[in-house]
C-alpha positions as CSV (number, residue, x, y, z in Angstrom):
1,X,-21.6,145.6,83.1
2,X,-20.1,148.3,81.3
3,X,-16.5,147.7,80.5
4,X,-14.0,150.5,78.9
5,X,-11.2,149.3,76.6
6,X,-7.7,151.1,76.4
7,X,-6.1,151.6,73.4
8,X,-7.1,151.4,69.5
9,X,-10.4,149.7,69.0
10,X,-10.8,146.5,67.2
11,X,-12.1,146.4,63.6
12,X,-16.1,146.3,63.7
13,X,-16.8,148.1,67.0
14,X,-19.4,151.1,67.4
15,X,-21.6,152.5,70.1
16,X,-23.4,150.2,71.8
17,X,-22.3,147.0,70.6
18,X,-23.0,143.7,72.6
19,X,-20.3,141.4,73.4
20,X,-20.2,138.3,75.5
21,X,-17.2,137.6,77.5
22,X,-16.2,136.2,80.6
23,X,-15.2,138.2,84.1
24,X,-12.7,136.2,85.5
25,X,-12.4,137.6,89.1
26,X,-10.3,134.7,91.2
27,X,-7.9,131.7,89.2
28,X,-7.6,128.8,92.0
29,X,-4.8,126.4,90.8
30,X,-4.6,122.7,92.3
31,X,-8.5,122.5,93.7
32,X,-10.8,119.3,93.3
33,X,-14.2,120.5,92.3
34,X,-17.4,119.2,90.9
35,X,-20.5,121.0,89.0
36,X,-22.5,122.7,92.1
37,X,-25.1,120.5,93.5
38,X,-28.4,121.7,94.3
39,X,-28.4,123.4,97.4
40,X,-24.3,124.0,97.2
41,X,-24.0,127.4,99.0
42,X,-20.4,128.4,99.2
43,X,-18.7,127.6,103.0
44,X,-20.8,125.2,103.7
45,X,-21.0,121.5,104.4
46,X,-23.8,119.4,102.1
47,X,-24.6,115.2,102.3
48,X,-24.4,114.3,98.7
49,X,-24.9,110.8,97.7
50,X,-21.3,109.1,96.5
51,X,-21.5,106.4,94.0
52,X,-19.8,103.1,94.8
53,X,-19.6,100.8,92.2
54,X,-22.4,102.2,89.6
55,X,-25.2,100.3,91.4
56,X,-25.5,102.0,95.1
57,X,-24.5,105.8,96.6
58,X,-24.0,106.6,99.9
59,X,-24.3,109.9,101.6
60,X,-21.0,111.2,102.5
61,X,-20.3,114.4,104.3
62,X,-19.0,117.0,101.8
63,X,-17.3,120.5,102.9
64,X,-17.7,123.0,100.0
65,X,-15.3,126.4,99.5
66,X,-15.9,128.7,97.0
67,X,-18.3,128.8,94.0
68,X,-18.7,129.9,90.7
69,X,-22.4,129.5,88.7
70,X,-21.6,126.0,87.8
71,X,-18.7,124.8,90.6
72,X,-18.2,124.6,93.5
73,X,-14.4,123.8,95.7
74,X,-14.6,120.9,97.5
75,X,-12.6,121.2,100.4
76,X,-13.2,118.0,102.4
77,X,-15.3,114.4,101.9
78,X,-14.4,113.6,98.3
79,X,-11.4,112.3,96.4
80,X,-10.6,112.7,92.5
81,X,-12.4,110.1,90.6
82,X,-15.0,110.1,93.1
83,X,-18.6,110.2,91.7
84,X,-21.5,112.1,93.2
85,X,-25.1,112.8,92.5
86,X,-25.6,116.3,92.2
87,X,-29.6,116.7,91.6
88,X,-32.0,117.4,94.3
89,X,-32.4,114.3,96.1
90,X,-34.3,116.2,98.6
91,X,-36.6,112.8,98.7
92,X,-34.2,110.6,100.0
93,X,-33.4,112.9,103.0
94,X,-34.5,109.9,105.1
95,X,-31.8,107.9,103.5
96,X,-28.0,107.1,103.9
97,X,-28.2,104.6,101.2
98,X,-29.9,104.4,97.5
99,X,-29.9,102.0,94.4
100,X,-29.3,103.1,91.3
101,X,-31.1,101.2,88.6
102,X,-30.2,100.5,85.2
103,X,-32.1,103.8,83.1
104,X,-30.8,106.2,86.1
105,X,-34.1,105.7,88.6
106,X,-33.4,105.5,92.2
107,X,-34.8,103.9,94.8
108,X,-33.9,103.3,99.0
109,X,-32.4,100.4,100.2
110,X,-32.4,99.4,103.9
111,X,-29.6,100.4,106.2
112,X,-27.4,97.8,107.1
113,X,-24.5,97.9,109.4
């Protein structure tokens, strides 16, 4: 991106000096979001799995908004404080329902109604 600047230059800049910096194109104020899951296109609506009480996670319905490179808006199926799994769990897609045992590994546990 090539960006002009108005006005008297800084100390230190020359021709074709690299900078980093952030673009910021949109500022949303009051929005619940979480780091963008794998698979978390913008608009869309996703199963991630939702912890309940650091041993199980359900799959809950999640509608996402808009998305930046590392979150995404969610606009319906969580609350703050919830806590969802955000890898690629692509090998549970058989699953509502998985255990989460002590060192982080995950395994299926039967439906039960």
């Amino acid at each position: 991106m090539d960006v002009a600047l108005d006005g008297e230059l800084p100390t230190g800049a020359r021709p074709d000096l690299s900078v980093e910096g952030t673009v910021e194109i949109e500022r949303l104020t009051d929005v619940l979001y979480v780091g963008r899951p794998v698979h978390g296109e913008a608009n869309s609506t996703v199963g991630l799995f939702k912890v309940i009480d650091g041993a199980d996670a359900a799959r809950v319905q999640v509608e996402l908004g808009r998305t930046s490179v590392n979150t995404v808006e969610i606009r319906k199926g969580l609350q703050v404080g919830d806590t969802v799994i955000l890898s690629d769990m692509s090998a549970w897609d058989n699953f509502d329902r998985v255990a989460i045992e002590v060192g982080g590994n995950i395994s299926a546990l039967p439906f039960v109604v």
